[in-house]
VEXKE-641462 format. One record per residue (C-alpha): residue number from 1; y, z, x. Coordinates in nm, 3 decimals, padded with zeros to 5 digits, always signed. Last residue first. Example, Ala and Ser with C-alpha at 12.3 -4.5 7.8 and 13.67 -1.06 7.14 Angstrom:
2;-00.106;+00.714;+01.367
1;-00.450;+00.780;+01.230
This chain:
87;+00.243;+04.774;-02.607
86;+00.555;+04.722;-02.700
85;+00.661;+04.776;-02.379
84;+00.387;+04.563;-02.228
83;+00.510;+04.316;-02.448
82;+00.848;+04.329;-02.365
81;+00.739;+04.297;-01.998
80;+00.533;+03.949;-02.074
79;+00.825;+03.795;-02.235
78;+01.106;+03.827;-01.943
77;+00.875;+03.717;-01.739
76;+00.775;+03.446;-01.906
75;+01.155;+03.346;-01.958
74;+01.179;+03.412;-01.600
73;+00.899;+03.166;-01.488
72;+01.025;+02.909;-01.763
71;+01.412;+02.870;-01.592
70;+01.292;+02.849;-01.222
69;+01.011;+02.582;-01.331
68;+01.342;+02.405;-01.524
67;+01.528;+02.479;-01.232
66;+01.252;+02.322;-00.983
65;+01.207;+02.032;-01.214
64;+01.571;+01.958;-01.163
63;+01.551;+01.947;-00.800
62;+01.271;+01.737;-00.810
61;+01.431;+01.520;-01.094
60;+01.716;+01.494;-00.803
59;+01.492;+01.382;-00.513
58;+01.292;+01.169;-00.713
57;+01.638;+00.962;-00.767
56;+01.767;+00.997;-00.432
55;+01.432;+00.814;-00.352
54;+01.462;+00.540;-00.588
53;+01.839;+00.461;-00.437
52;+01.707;+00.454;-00.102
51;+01.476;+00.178;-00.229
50;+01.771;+00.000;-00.318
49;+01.920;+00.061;-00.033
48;+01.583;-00.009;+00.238
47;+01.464;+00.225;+00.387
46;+01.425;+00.349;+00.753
45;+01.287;+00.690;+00.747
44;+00.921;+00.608;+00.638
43;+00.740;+00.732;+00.380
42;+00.399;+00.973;+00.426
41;+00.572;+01.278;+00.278
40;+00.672;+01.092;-00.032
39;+00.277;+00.974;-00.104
38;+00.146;+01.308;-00.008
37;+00.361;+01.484;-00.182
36;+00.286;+01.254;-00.573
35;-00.067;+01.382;-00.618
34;+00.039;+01.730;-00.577
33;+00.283;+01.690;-00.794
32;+00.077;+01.518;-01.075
31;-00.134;+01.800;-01.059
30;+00.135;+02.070;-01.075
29;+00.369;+01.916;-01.375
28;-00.026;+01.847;-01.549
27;-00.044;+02.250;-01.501
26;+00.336;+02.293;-01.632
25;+00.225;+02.137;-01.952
24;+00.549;+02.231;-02.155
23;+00.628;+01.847;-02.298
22;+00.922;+01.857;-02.132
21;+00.765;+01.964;-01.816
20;+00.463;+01.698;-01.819
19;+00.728;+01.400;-01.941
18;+00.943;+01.459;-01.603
17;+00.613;+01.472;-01.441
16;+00.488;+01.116;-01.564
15;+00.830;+00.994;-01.447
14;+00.785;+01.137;-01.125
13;+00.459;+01.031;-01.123
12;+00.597;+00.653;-01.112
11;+00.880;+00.736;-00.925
10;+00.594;+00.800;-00.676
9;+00.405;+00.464;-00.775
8;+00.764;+00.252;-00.701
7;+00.816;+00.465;-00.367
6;+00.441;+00.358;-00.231
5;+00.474;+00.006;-00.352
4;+00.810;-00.050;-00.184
3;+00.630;+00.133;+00.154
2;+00.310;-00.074;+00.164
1;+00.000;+00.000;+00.000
């Protein structure tokens, strides 16, 4: 697979991710990350723009996924100790 191919199949899962976290299946969000790393860490420096462009994209729905993960975590947090005061 050659570099084009490789960023086109990563935005790709990042797509498939962004659709994972709205839908609320944070384990899908984990496999298809896990399946997408590998492909961005194996990309070379030198890109070119529009390709540059692709990446800057996955870049910020990574950063948003992270908030939203951020944002979930606390509100399950937040959830789990009123129960064990109610409890």
């Amino acid at each position: 697979m050659n570099q084009q191919e490789m960023i086109q199949h990563a935005w790709a899962l990042t797509e498939a991710i962004e659709a994972a976290a709205a839908a609320g299946d944070w384990t899908r969000v984990a496999e298809l990350t896990q399946a997408r790393s590998p492909i961005l860490m194996s990309l070379e420096a030198d890109q070119p723009a529009d390709s540059l462009q692709t990446i800057r994209r996955i870049q910020a729905s990574i950063e948003a996924m992270m908030n939203r993960a951020q944002s979930a975590q606390v509100l399950l947090s937040t959830a789990y100790r009123k129960s064990m005061q109610q409890a």
